[in-house]
Steps between C-alpha positions, in 0.01 A plus 500: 500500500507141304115480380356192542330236292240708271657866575317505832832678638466236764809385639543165417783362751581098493621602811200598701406196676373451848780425662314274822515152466402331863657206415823630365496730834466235699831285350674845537422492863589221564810496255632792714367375836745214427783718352506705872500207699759338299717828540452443862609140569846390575543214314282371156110391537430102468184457349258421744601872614431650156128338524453619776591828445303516158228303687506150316336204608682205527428275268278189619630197383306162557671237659565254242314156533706206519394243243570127613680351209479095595 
């Protein structure tokens, strides 16, 4: 056993972290929800199909105001 800071004889492991991140779950998810559909489609995604799949908003763009220039 590697004693640990102070000769506790506690393990001291760099390597013991949680593990659970929600967020980083979440990408993963969605990362392989993306990878099975993908696997299942005969031909490539465009990308309206990939936002959809990963559940992306279209972006709102504002119509642009016409300026008279007279």
């Amino acid at each position: 056993m590697i004693s640990g800071h102070g000769g506790s004889g506690v393990l001291d492991d760099i390597l013991n972290v949680a593990l659970e991140d929600a967020e980083l779950l979440a990408e993963v998810e969605l990362t392989t929800n993306l990878i099975i559909a993908a696997s299942e489609a005969d031909s490539p995604f465009a990308q309206d199909e990939i936002d959809r799949l990963l559940g992306v908003e279209p972006p709102s763009i504002p119509a642009q105001k016409i300026r008279d220039v007279g």
